[in-house]
N, CA, C and O atoms as a GROMACS GRO file, in nm:
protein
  612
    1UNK      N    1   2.755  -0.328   2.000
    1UNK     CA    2   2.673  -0.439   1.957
    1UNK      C    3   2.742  -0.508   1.840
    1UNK      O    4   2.766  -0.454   1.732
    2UNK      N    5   2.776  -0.646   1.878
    2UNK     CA    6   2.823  -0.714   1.760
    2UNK      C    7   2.707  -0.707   1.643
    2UNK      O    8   2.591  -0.674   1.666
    3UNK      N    9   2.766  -0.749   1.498
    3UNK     CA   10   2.676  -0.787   1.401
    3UNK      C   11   2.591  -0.888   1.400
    3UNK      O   12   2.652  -0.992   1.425
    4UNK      N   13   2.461  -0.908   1.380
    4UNK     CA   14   2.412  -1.043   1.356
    4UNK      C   15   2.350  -1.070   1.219
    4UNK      O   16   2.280  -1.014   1.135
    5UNK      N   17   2.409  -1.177   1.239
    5UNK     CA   18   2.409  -1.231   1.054
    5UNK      C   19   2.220  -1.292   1.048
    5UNK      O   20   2.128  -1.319   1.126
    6UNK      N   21   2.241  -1.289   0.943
    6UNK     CA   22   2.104  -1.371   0.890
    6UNK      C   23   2.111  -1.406   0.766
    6UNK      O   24   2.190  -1.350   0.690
    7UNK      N   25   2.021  -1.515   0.720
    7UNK     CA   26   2.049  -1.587   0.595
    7UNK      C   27   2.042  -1.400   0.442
    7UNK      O   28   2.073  -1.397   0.323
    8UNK      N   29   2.002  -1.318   0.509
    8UNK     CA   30   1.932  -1.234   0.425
    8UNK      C   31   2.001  -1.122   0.491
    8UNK      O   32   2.098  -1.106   0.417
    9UNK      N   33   2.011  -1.038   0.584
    9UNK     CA   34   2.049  -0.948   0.610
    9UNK      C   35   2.129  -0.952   0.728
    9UNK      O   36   2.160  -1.067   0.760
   10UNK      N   37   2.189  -0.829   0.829
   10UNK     CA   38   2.228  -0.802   0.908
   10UNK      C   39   2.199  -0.700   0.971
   10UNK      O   40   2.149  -0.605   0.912
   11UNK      N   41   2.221  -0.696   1.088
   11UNK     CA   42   2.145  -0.571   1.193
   11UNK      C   43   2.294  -0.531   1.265
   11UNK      O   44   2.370  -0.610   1.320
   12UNK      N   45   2.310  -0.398   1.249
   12UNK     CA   46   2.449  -0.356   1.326
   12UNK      C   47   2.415  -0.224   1.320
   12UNK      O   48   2.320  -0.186   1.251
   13UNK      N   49   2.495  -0.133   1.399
   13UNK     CA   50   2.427   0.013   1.459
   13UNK      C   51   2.482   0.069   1.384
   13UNK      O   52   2.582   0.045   1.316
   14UNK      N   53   2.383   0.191   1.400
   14UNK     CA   54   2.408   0.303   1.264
   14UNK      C   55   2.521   0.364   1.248
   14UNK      O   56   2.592   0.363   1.348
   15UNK      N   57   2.558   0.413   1.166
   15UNK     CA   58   2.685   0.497   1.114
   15UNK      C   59   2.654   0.629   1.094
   15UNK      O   60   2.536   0.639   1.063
   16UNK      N   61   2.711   0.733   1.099
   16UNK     CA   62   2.677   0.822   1.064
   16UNK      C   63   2.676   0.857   0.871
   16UNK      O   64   2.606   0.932   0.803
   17UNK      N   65   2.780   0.767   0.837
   17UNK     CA   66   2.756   0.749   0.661
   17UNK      C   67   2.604   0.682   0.650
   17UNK      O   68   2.562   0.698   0.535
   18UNK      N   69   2.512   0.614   0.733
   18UNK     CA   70   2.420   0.607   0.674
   18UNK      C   71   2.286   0.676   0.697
   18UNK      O   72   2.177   0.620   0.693
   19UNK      N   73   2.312   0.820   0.724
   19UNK     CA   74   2.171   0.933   0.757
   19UNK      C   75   2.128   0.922   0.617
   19UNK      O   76   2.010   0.888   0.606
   20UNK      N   77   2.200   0.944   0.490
   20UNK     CA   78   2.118   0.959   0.364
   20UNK      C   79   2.048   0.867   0.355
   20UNK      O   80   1.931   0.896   0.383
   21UNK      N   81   2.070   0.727   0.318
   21UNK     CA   82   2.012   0.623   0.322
   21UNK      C   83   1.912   0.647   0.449
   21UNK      O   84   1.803   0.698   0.425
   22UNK      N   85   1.940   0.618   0.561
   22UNK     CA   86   1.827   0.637   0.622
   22UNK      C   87   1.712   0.755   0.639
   22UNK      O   88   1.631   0.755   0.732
   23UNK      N   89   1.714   0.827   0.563
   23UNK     CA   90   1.628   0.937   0.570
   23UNK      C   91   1.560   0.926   0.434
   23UNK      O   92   1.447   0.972   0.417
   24UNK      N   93   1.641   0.853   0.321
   24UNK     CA   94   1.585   0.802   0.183
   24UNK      C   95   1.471   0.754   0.219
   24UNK      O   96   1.360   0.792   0.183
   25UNK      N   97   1.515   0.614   0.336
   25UNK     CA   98   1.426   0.533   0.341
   25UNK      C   99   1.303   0.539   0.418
   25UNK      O  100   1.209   0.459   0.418
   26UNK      N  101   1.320   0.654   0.491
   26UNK     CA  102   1.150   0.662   0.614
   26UNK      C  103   1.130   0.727   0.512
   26UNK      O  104   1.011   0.709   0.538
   27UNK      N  105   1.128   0.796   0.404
   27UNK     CA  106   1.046   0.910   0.305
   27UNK      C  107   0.974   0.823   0.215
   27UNK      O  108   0.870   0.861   0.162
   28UNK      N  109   1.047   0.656   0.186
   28UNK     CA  110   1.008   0.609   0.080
   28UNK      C  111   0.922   0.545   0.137
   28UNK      O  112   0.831   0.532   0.054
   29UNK      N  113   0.883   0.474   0.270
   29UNK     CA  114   0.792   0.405   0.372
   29UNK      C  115   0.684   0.458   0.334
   29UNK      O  116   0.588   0.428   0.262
   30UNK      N  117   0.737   0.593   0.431
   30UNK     CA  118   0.615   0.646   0.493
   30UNK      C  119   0.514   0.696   0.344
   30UNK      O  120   0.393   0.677   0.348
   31UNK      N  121   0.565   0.745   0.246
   31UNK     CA  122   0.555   0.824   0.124
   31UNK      C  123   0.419   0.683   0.116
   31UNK      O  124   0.302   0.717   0.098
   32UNK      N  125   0.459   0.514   0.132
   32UNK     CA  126   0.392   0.436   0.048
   32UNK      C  127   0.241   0.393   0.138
   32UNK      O  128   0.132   0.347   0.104
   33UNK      N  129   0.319   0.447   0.298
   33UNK     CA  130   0.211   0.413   0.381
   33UNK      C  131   0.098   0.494   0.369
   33UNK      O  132  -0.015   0.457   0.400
   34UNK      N  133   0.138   0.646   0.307
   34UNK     CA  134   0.047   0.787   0.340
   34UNK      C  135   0.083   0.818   0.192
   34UNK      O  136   0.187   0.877   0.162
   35UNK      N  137  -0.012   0.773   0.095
   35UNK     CA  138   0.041   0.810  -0.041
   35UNK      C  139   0.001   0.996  -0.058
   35UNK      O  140   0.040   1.084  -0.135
   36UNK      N  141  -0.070   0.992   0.026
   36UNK     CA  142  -0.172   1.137  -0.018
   36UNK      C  143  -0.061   1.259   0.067
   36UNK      O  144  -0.070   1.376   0.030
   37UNK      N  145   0.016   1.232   0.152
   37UNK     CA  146   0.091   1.324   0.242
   37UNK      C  147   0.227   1.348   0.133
   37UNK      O  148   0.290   1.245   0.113
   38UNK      N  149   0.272   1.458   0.069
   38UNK     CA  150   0.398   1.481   0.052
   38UNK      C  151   0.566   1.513   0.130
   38UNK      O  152   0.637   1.610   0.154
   39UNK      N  153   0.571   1.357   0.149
   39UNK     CA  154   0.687   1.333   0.262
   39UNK      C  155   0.826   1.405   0.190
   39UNK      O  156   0.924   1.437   0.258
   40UNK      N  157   0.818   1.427   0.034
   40UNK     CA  158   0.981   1.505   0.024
   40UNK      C  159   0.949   1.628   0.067
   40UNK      O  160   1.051   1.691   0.096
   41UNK      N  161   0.838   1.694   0.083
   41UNK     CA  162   0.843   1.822   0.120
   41UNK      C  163   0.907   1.850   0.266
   41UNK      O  164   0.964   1.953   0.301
   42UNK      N  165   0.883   1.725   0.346
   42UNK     CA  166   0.896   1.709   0.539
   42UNK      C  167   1.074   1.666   0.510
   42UNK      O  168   1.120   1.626   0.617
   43UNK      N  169   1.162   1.666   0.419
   43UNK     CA  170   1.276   1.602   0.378
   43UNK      C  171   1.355   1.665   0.519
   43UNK      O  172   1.379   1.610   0.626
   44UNK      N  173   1.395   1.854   0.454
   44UNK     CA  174   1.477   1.887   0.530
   44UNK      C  175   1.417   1.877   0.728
   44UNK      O  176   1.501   1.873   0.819
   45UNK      N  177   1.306   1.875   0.747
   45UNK     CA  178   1.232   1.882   0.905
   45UNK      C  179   1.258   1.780   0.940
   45UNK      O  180   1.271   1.767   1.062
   46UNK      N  181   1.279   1.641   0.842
   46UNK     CA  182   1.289   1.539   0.876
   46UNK      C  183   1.465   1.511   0.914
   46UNK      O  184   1.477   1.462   1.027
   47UNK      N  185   1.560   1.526   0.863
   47UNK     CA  186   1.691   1.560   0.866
   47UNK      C  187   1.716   1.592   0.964
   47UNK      O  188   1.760   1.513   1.048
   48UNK      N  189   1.692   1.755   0.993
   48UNK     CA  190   1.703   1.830   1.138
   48UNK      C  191   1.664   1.763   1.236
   48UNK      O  192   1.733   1.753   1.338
   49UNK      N  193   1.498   1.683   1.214
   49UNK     CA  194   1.494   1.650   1.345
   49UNK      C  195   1.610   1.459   1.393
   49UNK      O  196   1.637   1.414   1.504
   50UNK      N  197   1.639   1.410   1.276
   50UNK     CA  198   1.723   1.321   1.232
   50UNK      C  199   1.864   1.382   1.322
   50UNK      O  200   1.883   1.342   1.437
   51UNK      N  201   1.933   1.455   1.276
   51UNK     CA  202   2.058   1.486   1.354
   51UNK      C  203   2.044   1.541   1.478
   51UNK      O  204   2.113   1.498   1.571
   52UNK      N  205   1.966   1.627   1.493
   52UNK     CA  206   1.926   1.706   1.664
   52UNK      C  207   1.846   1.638   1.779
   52UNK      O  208   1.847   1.667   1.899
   53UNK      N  209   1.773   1.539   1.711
   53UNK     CA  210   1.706   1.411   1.820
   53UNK      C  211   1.752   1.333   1.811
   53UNK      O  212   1.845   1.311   1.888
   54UNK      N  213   1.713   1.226   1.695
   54UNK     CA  214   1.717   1.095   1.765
   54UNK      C  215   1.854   1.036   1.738
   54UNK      O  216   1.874   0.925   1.787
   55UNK      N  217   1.973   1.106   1.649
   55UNK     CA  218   2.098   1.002   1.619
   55UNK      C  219   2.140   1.031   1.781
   55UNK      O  220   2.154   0.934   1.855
   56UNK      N  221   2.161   1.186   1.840
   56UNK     CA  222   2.224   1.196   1.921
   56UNK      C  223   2.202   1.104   2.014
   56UNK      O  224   2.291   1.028   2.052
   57UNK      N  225   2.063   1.101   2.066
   57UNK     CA  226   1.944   1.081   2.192
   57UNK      C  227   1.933   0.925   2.175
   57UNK      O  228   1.897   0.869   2.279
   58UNK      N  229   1.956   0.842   2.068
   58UNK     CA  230   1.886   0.727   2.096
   58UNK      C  231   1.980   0.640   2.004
   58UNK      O  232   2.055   0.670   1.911
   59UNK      N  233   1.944   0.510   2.070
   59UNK     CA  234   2.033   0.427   2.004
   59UNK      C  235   1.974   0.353   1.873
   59UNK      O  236   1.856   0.317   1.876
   60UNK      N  237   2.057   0.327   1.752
   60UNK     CA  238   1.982   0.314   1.609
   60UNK      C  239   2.064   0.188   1.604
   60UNK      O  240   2.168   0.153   1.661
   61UNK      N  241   1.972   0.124   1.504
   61UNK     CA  242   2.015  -0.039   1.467
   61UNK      C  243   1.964  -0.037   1.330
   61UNK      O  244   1.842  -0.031   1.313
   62UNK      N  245   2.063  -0.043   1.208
   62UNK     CA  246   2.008  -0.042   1.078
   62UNK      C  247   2.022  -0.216   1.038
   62UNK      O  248   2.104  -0.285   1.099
   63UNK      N  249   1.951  -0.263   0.952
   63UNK     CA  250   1.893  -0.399   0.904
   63UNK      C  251   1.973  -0.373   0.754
   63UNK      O  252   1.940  -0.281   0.679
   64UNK      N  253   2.069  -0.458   0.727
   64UNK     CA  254   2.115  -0.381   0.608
   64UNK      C  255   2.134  -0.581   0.499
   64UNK      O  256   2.144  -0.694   0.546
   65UNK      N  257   2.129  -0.528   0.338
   65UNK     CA  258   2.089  -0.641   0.329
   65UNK      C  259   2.168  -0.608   0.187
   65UNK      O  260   2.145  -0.506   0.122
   66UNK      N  261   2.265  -0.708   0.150
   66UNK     CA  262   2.343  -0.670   0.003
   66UNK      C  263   2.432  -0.558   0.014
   66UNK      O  264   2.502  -0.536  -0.085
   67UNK      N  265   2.446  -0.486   0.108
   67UNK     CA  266   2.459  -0.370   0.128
   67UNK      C  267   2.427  -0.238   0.141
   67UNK      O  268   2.487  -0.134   0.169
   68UNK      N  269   2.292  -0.280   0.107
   68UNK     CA  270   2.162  -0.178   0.104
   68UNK      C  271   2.091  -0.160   0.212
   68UNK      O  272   2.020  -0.257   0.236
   69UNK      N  273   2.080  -0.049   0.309
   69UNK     CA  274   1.990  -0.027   0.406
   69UNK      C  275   1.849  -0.074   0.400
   69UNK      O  276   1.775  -0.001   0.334
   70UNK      N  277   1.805  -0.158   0.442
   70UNK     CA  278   1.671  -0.163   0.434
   70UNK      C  279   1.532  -0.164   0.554
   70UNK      O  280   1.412  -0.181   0.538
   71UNK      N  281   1.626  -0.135   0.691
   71UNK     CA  282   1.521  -0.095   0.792
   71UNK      C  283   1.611  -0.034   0.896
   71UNK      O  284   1.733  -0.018   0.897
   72UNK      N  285   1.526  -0.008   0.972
   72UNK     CA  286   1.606   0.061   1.102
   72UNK      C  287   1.508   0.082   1.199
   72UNK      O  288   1.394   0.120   1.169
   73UNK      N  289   1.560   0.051   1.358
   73UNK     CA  290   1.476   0.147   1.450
   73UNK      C  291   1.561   0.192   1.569
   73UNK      O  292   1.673   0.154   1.603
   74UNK      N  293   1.472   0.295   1.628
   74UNK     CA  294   1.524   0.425   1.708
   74UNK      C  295   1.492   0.382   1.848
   74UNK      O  296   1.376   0.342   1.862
   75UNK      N  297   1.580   0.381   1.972
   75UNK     CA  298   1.487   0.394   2.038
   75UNK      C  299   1.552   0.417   2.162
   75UNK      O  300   1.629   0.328   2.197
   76UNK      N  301   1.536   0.540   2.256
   76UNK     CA  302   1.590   0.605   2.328
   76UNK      C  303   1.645   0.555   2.513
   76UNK      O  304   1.655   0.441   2.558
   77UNK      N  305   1.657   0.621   2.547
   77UNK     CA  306   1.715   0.591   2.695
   77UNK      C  307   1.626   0.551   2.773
   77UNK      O  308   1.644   0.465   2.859
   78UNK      N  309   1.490   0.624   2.745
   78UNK     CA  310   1.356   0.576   2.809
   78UNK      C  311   1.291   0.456   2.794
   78UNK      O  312   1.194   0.417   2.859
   79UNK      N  313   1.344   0.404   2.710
   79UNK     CA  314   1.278   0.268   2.651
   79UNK      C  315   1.166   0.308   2.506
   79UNK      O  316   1.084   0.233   2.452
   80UNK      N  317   1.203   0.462   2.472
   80UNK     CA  318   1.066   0.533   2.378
   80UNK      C  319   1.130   0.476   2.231
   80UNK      O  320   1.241   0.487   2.180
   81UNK      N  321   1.017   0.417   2.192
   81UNK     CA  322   1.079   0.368   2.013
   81UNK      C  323   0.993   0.506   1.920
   81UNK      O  324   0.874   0.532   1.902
   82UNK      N  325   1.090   0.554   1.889
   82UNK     CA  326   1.005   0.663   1.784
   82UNK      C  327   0.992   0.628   1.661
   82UNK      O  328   0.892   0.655   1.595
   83UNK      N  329   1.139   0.533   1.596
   83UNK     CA  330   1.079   0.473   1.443
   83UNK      C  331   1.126   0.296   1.416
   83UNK      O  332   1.241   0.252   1.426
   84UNK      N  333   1.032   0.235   1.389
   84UNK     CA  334   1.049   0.128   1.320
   84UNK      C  335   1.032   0.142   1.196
   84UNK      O  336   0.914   0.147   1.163
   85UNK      N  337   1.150   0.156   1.069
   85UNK     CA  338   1.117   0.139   0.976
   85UNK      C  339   1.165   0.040   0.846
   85UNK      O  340   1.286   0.029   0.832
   86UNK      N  341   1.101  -0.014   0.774
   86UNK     CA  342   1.157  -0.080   0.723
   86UNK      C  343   1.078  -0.117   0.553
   86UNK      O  344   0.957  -0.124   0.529
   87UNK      N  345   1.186  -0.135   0.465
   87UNK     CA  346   1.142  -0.135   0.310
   87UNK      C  347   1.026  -0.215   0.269
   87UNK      O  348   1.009  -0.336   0.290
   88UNK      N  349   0.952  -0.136   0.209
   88UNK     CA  350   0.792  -0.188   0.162
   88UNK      C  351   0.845  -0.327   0.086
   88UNK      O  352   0.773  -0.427   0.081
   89UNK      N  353   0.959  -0.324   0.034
   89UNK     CA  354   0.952  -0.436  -0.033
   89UNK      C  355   1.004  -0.580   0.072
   89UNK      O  356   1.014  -0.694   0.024
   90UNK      N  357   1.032  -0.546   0.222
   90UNK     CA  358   1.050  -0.656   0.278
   90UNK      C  359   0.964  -0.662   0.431
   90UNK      O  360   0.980  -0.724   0.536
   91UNK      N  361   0.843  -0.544   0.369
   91UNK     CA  362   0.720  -0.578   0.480
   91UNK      C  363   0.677  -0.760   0.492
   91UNK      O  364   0.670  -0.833   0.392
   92UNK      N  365   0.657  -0.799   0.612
   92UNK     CA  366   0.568  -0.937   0.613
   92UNK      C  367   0.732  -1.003   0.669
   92UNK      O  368   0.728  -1.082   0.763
   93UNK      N  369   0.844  -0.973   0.618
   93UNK     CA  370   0.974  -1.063   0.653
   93UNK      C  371   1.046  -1.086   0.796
   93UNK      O  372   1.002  -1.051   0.906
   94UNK      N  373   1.097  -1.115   0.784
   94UNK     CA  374   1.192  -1.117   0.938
   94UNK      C  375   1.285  -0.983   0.978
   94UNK      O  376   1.359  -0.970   1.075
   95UNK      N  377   1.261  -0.912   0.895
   95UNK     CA  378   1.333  -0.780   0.940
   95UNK      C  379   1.290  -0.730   1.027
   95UNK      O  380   1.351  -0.737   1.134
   96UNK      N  381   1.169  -0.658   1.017
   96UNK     CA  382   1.090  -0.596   1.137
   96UNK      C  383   1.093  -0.654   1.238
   96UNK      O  384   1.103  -0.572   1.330
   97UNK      N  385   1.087  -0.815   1.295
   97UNK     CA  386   1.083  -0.820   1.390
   97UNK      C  387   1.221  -0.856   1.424
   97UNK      O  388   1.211  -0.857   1.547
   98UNK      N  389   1.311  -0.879   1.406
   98UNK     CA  390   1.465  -0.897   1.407
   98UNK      C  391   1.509  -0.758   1.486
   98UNK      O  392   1.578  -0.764   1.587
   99UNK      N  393   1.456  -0.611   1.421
   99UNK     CA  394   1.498  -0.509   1.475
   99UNK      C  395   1.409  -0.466   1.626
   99UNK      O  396   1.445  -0.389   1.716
  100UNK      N  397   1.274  -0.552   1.612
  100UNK     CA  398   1.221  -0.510   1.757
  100UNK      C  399   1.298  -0.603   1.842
  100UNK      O  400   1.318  -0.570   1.960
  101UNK      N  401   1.340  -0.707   1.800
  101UNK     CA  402   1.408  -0.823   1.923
  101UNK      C  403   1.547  -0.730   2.005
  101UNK      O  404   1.591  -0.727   2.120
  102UNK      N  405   1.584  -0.658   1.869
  102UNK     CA  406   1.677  -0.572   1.920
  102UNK      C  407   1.662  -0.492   1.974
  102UNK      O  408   1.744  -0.455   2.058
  103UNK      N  409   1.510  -0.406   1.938
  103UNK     CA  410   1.531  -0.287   2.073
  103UNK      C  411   1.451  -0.322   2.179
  103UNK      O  412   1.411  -0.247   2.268
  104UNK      N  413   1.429  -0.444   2.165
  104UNK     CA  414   1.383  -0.483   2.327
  104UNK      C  415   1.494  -0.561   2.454
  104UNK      O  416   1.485  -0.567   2.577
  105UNK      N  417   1.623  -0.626   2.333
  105UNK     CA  418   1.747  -0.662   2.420
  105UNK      C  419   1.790  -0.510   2.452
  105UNK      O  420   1.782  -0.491   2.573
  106UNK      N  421   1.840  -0.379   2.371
  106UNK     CA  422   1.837  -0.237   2.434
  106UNK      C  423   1.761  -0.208   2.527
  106UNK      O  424   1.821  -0.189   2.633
  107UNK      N  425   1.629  -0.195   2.532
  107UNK     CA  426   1.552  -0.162   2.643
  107UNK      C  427   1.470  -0.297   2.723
  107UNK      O  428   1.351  -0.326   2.704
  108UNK      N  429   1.556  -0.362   2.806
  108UNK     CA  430   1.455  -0.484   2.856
  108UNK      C  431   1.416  -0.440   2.966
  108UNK      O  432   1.397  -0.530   3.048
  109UNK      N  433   1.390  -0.319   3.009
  109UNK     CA  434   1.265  -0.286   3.121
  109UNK      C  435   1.139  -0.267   3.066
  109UNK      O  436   1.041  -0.270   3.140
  110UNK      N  437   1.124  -0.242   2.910
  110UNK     CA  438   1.008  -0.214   2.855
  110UNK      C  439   1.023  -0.106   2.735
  110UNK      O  440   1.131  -0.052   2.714
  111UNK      N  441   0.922  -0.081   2.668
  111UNK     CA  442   0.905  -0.006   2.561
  111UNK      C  443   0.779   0.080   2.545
  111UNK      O  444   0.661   0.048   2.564
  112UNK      N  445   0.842   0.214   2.500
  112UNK     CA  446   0.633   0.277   2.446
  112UNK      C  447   0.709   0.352   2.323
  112UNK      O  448   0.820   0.399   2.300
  113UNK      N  449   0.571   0.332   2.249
  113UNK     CA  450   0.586   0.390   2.138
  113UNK      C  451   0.422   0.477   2.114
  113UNK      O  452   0.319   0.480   2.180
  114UNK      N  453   0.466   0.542   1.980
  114UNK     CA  454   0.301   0.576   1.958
  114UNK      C  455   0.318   0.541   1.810
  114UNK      O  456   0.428   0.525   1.756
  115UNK      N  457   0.171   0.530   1.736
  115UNK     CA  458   0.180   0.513   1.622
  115UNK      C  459   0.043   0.516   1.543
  115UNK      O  460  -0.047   0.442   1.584
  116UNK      N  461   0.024   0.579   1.453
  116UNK     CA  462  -0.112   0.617   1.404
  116UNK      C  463  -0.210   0.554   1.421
  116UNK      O  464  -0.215   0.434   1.393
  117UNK      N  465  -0.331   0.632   1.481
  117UNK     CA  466  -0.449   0.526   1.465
  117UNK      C  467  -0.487   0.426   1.354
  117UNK      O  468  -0.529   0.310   1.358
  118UNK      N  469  -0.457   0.509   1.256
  118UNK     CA  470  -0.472   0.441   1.095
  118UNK      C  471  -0.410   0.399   1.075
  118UNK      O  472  -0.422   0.390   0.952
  119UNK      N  473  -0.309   0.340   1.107
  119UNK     CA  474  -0.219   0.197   1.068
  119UNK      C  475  -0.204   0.112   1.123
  119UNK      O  476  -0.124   0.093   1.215
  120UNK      N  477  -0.331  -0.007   1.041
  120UNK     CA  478  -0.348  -0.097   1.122
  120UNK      C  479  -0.287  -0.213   1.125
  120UNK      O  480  -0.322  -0.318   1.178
  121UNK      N  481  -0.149  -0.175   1.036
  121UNK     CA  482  -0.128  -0.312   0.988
  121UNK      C  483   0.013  -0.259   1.090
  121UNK      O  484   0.056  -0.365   1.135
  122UNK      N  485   0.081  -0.168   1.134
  122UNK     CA  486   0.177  -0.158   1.196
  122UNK      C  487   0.093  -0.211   1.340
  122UNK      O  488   0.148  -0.300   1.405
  123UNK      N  489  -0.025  -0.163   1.381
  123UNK     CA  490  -0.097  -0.173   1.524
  123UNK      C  491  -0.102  -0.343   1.576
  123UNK      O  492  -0.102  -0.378   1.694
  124UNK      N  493  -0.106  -0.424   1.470
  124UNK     CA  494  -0.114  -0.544   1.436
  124UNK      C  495   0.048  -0.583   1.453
  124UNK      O  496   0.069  -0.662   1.546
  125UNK      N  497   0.115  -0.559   1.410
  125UNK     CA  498   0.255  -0.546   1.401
  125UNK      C  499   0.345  -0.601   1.553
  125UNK      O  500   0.426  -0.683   1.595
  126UNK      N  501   0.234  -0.453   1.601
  126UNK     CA  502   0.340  -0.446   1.801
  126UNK      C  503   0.220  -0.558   1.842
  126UNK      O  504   0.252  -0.664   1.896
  127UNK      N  505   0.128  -0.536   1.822
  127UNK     CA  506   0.012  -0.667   1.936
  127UNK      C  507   0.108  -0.788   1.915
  127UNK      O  508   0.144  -0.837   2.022
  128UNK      N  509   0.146  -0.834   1.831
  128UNK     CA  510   0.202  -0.995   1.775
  128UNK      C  511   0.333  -0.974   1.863
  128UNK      O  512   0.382  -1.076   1.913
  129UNK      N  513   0.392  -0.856   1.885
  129UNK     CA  514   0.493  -0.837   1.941
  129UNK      C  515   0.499  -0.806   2.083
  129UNK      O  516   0.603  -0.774   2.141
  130UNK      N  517   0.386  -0.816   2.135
  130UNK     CA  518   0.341  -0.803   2.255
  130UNK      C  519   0.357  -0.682   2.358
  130UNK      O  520   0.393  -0.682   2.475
  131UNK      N  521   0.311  -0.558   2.256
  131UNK     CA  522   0.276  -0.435   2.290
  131UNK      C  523   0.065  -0.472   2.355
  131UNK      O  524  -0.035  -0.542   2.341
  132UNK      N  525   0.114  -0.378   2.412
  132UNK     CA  526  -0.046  -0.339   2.485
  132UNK      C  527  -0.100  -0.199   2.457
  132UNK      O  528  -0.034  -0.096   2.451
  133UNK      N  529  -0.238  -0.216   2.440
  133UNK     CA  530  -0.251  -0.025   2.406
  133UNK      C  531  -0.269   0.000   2.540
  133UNK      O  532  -0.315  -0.079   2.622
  134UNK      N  533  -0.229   0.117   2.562
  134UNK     CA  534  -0.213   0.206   2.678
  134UNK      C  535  -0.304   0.325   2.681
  134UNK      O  536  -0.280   0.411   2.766
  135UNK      N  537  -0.403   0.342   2.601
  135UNK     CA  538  -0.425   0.498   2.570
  135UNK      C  539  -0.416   0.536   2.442
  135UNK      O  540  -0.378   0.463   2.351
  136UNK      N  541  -0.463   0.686   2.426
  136UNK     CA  542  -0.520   0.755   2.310
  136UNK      C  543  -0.433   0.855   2.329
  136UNK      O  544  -0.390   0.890   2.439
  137UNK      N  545  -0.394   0.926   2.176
  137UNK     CA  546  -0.315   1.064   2.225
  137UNK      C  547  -0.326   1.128   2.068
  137UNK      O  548  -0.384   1.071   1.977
  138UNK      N  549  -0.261   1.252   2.057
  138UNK     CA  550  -0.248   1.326   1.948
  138UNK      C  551  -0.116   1.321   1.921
  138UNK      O  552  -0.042   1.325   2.020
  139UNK      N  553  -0.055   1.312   1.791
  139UNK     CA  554   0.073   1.351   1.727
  139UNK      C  555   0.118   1.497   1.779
  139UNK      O  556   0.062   1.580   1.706
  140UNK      N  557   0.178   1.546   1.854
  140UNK     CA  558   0.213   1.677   1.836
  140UNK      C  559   0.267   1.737   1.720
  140UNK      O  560   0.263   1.859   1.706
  141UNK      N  561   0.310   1.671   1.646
  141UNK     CA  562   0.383   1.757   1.545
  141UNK      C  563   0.265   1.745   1.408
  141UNK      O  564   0.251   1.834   1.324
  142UNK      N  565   0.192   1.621   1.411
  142UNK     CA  566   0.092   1.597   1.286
  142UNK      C  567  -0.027   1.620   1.275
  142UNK      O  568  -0.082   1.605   1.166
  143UNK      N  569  -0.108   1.671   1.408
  143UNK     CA  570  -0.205   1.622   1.501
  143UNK      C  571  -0.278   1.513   1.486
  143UNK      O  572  -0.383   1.492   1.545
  144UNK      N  573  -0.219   1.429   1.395
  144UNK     CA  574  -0.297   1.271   1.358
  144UNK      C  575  -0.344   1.223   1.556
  144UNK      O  576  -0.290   1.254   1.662
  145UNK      N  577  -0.438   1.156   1.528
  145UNK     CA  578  -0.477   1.089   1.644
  145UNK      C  579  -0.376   0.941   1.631
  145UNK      O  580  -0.341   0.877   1.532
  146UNK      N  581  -0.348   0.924   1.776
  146UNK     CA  582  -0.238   0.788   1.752
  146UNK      C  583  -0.295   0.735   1.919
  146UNK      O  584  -0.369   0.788   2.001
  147UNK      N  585  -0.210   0.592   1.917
  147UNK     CA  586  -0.272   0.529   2.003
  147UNK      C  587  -0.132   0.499   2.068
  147UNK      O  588  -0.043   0.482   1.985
  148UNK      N  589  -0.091   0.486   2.209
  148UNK     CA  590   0.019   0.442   2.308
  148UNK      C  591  -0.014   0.317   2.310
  148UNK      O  592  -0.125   0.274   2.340
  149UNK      N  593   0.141   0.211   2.257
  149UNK     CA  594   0.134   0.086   2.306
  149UNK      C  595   0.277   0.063   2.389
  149UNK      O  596   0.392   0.102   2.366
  150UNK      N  597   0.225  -0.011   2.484
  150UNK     CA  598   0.342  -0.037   2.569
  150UNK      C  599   0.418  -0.193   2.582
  150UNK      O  600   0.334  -0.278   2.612
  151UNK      N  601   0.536  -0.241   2.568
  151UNK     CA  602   0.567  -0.393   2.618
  151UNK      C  603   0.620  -0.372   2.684
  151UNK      O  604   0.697  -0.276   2.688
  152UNK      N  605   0.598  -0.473   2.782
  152UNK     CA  606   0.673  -0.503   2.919
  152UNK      C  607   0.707  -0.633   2.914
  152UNK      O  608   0.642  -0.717   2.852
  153UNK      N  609   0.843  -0.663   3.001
  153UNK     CA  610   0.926  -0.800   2.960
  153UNK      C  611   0.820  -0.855   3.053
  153UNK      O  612   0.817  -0.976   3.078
   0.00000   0.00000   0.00000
């Protein structure tokens, strides 16, 4: 995947120099989305499952801006997006959806993801992006209740 420029950032696939940074940054997200959950404690589970799933398994696109990582998403052979993430301080911007444009040119047969019932502002997020809910399900690993949304081209 070539680079694509933007007045503000760039989107080009991950490196393996950037797991720190990227594992900084879903801790610092998620940490702001779920203030009450202690995400450095999930650091090393998060890592492991970081090198043993998804770098291998799926293709990553980091959003990088000054030189600073500031989003990324995951999203596998199946068309499965497991993370969209991207810096609280450039929620509302063109990043987020810059990186879904991208993993929907990766997967243009379609996409599913899951993603907490309680976040409604990500749930809001995929609808605009023209996800559909599909269904109800449980986190296996969190047992948070989460909801399946699906896009289809």
């Amino acid at each position: 995947m070539p680079k694509q420029e933007s007045k503000t950032f760039i989107l080009r696939p991950y490196a393996p120099a950037d797991e720190d940074a990227a594992i900084a940054l879903w801790q610092a997200t998620w940490q702001r989305a779920y203030p009450k959950i202690d995400f450095a404690a999930r650091v090393p589970w998060w890592r492991e499952r970081w090198r043993n799933e998804l770098a291998p398994n799926a293709a990553i696109v980091v959003a990088e801006r000054s030189g600073q990582l500031v989003g990324f998403v995951t999203i596998d052979r199946e068309g499965y997006l497991d993370q969209l993430v991207v810096d609280p301080a450039h929620w509302g911007g063109d990043i987020a959806n810059a990186l879904m444009n991208d993993a929907k040119r990766l997967s243009p047969a379609g996409i599913t993801l899951l993603v907490n019932t309680d976040n409604a502002r990500a749930i809001r997020f995929y609808a605009r992006n023209g996800f559909a809910h599909a269904g109800d399900d449980v986190n296996p690993t969190s047992g948070r209740p989460v909801k399946k949304m699906v896009w289809k081209p």
